[in-house]
C-alpha positions in Angstrom: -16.5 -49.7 -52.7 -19.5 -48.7 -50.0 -21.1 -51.5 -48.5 -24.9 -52.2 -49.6 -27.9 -52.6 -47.1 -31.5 -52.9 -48.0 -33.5 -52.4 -45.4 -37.4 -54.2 -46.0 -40.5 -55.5 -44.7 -42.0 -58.4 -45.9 -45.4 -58.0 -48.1 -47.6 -59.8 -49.9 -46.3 -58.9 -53.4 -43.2 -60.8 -52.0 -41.1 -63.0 -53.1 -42.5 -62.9 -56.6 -45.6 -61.6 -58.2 -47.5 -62.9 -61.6 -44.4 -64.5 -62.6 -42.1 -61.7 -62.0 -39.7 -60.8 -59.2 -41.7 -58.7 -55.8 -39.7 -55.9 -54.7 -37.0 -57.9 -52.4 -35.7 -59.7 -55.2 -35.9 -57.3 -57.7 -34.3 -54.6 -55.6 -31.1 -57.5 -54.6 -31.3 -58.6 -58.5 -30.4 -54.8 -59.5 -28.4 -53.5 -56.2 -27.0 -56.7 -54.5 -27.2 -55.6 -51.1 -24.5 -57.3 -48.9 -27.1 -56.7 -46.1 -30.6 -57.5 -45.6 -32.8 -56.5 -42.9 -36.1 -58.2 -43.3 -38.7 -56.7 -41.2 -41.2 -59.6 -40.4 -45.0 -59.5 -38.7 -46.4 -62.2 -37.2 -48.1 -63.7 -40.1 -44.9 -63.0 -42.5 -43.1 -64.8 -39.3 -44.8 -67.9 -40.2 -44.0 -67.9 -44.0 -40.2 -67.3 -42.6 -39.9 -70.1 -40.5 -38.2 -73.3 -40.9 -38.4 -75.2 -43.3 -40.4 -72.9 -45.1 -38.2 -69.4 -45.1 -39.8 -68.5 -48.6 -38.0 -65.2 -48.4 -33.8 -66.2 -47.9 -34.8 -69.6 -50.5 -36.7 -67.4 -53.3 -33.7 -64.6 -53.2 -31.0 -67.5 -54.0 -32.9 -69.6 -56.1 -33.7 -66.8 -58.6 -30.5 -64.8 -57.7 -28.2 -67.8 -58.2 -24.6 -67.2 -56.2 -26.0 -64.4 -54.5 -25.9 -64.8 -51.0 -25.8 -61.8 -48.6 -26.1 -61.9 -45.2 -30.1 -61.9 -43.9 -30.8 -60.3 -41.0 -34.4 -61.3 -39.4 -36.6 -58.6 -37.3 -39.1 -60.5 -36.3 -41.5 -57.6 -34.7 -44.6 -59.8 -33.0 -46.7 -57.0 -34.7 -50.4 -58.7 -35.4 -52.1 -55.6 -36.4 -50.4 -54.6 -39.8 -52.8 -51.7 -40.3 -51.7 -49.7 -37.2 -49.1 -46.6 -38.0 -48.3 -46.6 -34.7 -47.1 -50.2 -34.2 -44.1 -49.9 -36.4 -42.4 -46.3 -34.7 -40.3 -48.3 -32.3 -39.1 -51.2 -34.5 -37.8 -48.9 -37.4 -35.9 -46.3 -35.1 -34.4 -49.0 -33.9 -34.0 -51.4 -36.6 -32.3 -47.9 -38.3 -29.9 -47.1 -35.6 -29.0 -50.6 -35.9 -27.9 -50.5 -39.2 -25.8 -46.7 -38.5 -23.7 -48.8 -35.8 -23.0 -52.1 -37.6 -22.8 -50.4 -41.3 -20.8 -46.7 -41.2 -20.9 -45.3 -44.6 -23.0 -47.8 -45.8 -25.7 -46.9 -48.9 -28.7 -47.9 -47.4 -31.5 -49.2 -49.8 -35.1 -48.7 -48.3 -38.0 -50.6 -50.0 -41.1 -49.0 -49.9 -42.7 -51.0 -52.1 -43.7 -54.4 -50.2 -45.8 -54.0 -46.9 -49.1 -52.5 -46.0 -49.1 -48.5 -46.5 -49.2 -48.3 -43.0 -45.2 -49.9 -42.9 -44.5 -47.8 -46.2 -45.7 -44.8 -44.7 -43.7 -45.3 -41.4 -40.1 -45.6 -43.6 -40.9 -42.6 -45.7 -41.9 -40.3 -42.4 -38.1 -41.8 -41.1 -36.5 -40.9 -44.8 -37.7 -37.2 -44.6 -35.8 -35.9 -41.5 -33.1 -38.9 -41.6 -29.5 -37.5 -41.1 -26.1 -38.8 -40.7 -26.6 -41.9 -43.2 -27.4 -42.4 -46.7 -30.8 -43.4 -47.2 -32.0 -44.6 -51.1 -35.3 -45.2 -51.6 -36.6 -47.6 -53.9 -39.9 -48.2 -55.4 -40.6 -51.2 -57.8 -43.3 -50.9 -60.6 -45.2 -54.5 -61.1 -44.1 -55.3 -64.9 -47.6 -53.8 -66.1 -47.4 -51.0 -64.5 -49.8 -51.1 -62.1 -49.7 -50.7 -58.8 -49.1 -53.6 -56.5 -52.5 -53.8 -54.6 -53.7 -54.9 -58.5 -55.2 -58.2 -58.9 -52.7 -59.3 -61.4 -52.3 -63.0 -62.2 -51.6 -63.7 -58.6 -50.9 -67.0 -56.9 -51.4 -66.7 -52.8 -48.4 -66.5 -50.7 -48.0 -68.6 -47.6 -45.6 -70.3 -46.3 -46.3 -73.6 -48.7 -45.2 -71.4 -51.6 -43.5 -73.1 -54.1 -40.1 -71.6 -54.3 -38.6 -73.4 -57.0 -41.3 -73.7 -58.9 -42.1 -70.0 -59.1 -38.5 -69.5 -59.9 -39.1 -71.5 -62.6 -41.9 -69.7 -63.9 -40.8 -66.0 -63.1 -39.6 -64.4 -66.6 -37.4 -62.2 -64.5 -35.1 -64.5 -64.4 -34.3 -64.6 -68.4 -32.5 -61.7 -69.6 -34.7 -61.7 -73.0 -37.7 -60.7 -70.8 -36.4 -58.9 -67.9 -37.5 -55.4 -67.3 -35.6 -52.8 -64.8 -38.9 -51.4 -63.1 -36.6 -49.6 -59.9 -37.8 -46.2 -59.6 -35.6 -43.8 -56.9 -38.2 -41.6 -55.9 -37.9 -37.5 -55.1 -39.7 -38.2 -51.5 -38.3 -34.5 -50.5 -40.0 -32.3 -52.2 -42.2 -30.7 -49.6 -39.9 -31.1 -46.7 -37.4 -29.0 -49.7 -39.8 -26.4 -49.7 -40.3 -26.3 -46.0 -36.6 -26.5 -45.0 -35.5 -23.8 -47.6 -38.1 -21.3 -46.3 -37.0 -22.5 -43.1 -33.3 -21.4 -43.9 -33.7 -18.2 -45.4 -35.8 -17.2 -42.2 -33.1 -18.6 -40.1 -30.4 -16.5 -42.2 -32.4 -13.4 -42.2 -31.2 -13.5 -38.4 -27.9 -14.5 -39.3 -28.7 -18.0 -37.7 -26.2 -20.3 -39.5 -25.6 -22.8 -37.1 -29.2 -23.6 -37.2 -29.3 -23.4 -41.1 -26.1 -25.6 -40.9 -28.0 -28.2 -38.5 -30.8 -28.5 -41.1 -28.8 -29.0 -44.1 -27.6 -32.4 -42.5 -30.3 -33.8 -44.1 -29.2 -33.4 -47.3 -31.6 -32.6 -49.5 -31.0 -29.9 -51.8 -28.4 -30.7 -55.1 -25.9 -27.9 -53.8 -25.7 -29.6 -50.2 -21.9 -29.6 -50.3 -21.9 -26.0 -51.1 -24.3 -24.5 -49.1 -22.5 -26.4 -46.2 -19.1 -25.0 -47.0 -20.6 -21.8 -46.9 -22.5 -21.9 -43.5 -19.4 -23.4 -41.9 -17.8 -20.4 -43.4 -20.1 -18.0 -42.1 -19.8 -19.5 -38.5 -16.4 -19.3 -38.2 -16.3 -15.4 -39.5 -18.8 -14.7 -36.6 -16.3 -16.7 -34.4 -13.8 -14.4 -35.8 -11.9 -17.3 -37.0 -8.9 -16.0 -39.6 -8.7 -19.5 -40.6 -12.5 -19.3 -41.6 -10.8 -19.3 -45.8 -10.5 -22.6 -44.8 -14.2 -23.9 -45.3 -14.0 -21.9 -48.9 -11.0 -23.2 -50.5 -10.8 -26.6 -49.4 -14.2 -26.9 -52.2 -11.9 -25.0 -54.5 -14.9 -22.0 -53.8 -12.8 -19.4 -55.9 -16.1 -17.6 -56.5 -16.6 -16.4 -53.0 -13.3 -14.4 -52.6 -15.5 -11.0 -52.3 -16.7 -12.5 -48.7 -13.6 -14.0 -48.0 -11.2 -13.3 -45.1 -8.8 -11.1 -46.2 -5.7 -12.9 -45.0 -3.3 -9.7 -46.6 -4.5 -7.8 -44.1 -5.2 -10.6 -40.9 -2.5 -8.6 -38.8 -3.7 -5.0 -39.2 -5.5 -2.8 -36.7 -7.8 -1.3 -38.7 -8.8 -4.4 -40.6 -9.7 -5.8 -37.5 -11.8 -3.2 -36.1 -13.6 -3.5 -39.7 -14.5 -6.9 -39.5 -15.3 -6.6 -35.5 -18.4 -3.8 -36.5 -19.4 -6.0 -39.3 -20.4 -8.6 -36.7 -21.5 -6.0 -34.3 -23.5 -4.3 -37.1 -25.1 -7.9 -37.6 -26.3 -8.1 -34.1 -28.2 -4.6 -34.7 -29.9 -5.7 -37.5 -31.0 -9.1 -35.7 -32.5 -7.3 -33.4 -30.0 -7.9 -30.1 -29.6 -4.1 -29.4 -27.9 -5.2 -25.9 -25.5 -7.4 -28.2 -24.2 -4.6 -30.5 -24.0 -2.1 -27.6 -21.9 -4.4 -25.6 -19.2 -4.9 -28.3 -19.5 -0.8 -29.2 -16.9 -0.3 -26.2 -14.1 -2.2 -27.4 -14.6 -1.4 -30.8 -14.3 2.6 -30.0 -11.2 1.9 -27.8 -9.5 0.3 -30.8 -10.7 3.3 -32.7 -9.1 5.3 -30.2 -6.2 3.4 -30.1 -5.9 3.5 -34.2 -6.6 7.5 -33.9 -3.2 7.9 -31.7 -0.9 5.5 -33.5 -2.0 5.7 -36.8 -3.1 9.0 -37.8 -1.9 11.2 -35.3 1.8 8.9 -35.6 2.1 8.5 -31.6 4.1 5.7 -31.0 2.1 3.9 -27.7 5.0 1.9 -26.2 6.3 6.0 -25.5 3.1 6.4 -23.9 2.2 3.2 -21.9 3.8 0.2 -20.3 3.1 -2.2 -23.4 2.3 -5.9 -23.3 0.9 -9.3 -24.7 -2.0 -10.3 -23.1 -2.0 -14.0 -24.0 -5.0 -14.9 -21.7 -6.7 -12.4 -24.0 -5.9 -14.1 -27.6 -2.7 -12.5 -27.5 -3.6 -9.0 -28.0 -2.2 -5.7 -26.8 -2.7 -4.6 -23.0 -2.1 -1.0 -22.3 -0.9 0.1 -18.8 -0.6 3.6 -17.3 3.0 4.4 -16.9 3.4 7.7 -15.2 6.5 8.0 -16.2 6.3 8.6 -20.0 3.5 11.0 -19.4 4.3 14.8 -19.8 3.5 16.6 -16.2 0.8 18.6 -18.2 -0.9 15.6 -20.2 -1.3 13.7 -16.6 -3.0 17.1 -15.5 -4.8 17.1 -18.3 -6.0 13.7 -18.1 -6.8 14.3 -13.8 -8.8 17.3 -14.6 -10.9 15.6 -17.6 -11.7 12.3 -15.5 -12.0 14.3 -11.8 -9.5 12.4 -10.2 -6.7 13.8 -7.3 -4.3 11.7 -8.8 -3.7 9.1 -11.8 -2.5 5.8 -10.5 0.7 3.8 -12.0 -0.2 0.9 -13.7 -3.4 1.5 -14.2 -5.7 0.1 -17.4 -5.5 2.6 -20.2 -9.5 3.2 -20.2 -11.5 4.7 -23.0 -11.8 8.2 -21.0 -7.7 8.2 -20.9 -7.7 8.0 -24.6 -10.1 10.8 -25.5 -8.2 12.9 -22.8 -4.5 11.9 -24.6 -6.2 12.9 -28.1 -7.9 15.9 -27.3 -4.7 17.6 -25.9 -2.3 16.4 -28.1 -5.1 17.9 -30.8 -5.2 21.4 -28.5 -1.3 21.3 -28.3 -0.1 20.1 -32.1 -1.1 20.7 -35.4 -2.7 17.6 -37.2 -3.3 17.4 -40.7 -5.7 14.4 -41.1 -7.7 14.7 -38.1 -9.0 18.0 -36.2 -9.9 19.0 -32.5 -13.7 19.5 -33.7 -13.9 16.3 -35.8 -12.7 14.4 -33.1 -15.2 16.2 -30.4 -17.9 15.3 -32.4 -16.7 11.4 -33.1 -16.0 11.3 -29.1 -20.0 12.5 -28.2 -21.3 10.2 -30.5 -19.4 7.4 -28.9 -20.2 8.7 -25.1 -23.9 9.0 -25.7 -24.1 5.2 -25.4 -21.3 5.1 -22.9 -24.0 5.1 -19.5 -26.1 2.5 -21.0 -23.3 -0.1 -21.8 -22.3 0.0 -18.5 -25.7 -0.9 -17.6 -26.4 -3.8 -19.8 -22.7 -5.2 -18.6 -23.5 -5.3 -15.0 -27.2 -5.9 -14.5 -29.5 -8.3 -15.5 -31.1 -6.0 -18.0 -31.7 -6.0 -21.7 -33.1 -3.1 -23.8 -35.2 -2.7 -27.1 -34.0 -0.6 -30.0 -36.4 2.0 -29.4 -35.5 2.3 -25.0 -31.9 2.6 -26.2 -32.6 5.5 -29.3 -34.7 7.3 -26.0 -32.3 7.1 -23.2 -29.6 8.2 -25.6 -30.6 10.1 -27.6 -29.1 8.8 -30.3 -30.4 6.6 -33.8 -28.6 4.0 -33.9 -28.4 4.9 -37.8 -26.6 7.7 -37.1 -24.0 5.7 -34.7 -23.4 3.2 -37.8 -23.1 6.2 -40.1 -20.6 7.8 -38.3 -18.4 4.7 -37.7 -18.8 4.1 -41.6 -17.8 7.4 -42.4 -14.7 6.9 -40.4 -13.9 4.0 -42.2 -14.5 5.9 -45.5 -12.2 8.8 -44.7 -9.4 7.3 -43.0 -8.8 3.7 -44.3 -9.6 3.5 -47.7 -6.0 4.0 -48.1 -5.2 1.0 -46.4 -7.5 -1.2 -48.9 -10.9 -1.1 -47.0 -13.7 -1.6 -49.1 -17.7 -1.3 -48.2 -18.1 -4.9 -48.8 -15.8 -5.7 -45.6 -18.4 -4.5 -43.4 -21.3 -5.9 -45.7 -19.5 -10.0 -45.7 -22.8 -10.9 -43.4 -25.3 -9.7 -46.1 -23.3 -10.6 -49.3 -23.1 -14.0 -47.6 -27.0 -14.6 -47.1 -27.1 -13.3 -51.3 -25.6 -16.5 -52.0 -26.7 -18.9 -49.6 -30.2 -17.5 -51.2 -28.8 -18.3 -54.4 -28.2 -22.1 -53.8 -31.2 -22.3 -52.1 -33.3 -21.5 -55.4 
């Protein structure tokens, strides 16, 4: 069972009010609280003192065999009325309470005290994270509020404990009323933080989203959390990203999912790298998504050779595990398994004298490879001219890249469609189409390359 803490100031509807509990001991009567931290002014310092302590006396003489643990915070304060006296004392009197109390459910009054004090907690409540905040509100039994002039005797620190024990009807189950009221203190900063979110999604932002969800306010917390940790670990390119779904038993979202089946495929993986590129385009980092173009159209190279034109690349090149680079594939020139004329071929297409052993297998070496071995042998899936025109599209962008990856420089969506001569429409077009034509028989779907956008559907849903 969670430990209890209430966490109060002292007011003048305290201990009891027109012979009926005040808020402290109606909040222990109903809630227990192992804990109490009782925020005391100077003048509620005086009532507290020995011998008097009107507060710890009237909670165990009308809450017989109840006796939690009372923590003082005696403050010095003398001007009640000021907001800004009280900043200081509750941060701290709060970060107390997540050090000595982890997991704890922490009950806040905000009830007793000048509206200066009650104002102060609430302010605290609304952006609160990492600990479980309850507040609690107590209704005087008429239903009044508590700066009413019910039959009221004045508290000071001659208050007659027992006697008011005696007389407060609280204490006899025939006329007890439960007058606790939990409050919905979050519906602005709901309204605020959701707009907030779908802005900050828009942009694909979900750490940011995740960071404001810690202060768990909306009903589907849980879930939308599950889901944003999701969504961060896809853009991390995490294959354990499932992880975040299933462990909430999130059978729902399997269209977003990972796809585990095919975790260990070429082509999948070029899929889901454009998705994220594509992502980056459409949050407006142009320099982003031209930057991760390059190894994206090497794999599509790469894919092109093995896969469709069935040319096995450990025949081609030296062939090895790069496990500094996640433990993929590292191609090597090896000028051995060339054919005399396909080195030619490749010299004459890059203007070099002569092609050097051992080399990296660069971009330009794979368009040279796939162009000849299109001139030189018939292939049925893929032809010279459809290749030409894939290979342009890519090289248009080719000058820039290099740019933006060694300068200082950046460029706008509209600099890049000038300089290339390109829309960058028409680049994601032809990528797509790609897909569309030569790995829909492997299992690709559109919604592979649309996980970002289909994830922001339903983090929009929970957020309604």
């Amino acid at each position: 069972m969670s430990k209890k803490v209430l966490l109060t100031f002292a007011g003048n509807t305290d201990p009891t009010r027109g012979q009926h509990d005040g808020p402290i001991i109606h909040i222990c009567r109903y809630y227990k609280p192992d804990k109490i931290y009782l925020i005391l002014t100077r003048e509620m310092e005086e009532r507290d003192e020995e011998p008097y302590n009107i507060y710890e006396r009237s909670i165990k003489e009308n809450l017989k065999g109840y006796n939690p643990e009372i923590i003082r915070i005696k403050t010095g304060i003398k001007d009640a009325h000021h907001f800004d006296a009280y900043f200081e004392v509750i941060y701290n009197v709060f970060e107390e309470i997540k050090k000595d109390n982890e997991g704890a459910e922490v009950y806040v009054n905000i009830t007793s005290g000048t509206a200066q004090m009650i104002s102060n907690l609430i302010s605290y409540y609304i952006d609160a994270t990492n600990i479980n905040i309850i507040p609690i509100q107590v209704e005087t039994y008429t239903g009044q509020s508590n700066a009413s002039s019910e039959d009221n005797k004045t508290v000071d620190k001659y208050y007659k404990v027992k006697e008011r024990a005696e007389e407060n009807l609280d204490n006899n189950p025939a006329t007890r009323t439960n007058r606790i009221i939990k409050p919905d203190l979050k519906k602005y900063s709901r309204v605020l933080i959701k707009n907030q979110i779908k802005k900050l999604v828009e942009q694909y932002d979900y750490f940011t989203s995740l960071e404001l969800l810690k202060r768990d306010i909306f009903k589907n917390n849980k879930e939308l959390t599950s889901i944003l940790e999701f969504a961060i670990e896809r853009k991390n390119l995490n294959k354990r990203a499932n992880d975040k779904l299933t462990e909430q038993g999130l059978k729902k979202y399997e269209y977003i999912s990972y796809y585990i089946n095919y975790d260990n495929k070429l082509w999948y993986n070029i899929v889901d790298y454009f998705s994220l590129a594509r992502i980056k385009e459409k949050s407006g980092d142009i320099s982003g998504y031209i930057l991760m173009l390059e190894p994206l159209v090497s794999n599509i190279y790469t894919f092109i050779l093995e896969n469709i034109m069935k040319r096995k690349l450990s025949s081609l090149f030296r062939v090895n595990i790069n496990n500094k680079n996640n433990g993929n594939m590292e191609y090597r020139i090896d000028i051995n398994k060339l054919e005399p004329n396909l080195k030619k071929q490749i010299e004459k297409d890059m203007n070099i004298r002569e092609l050097k052993d051992r080399g990296f297998v660069y971009t330009p070496i794979l368009i040279s490879i796939i162009k000849y071995y299109l001139k030189n042998d018939t292939c049925k899936d893929i032809t010279l001219n459809y290749f030409k025109n894939l290979s342009e599209t890519f090289e248009s962008i080719k000058e820039i890249r290099n740019i933006l990856a060694h300068t200082l420089t950046s460029i706008s969506k509209k600099d890049f469609e000038f300089k290339s001569k390109k829309r960058v429409e028409n680049i994601n077009k032809t990528i797509i189409e790609f897909f569309e034509k030569f790995y829909k028989q492997y299992g690709y779907k559109k919604e592979m390359i649309e996980v970002y956008d289909n994830l922001n559907k339903e983090i929009n849903k929970l957020l309604e």
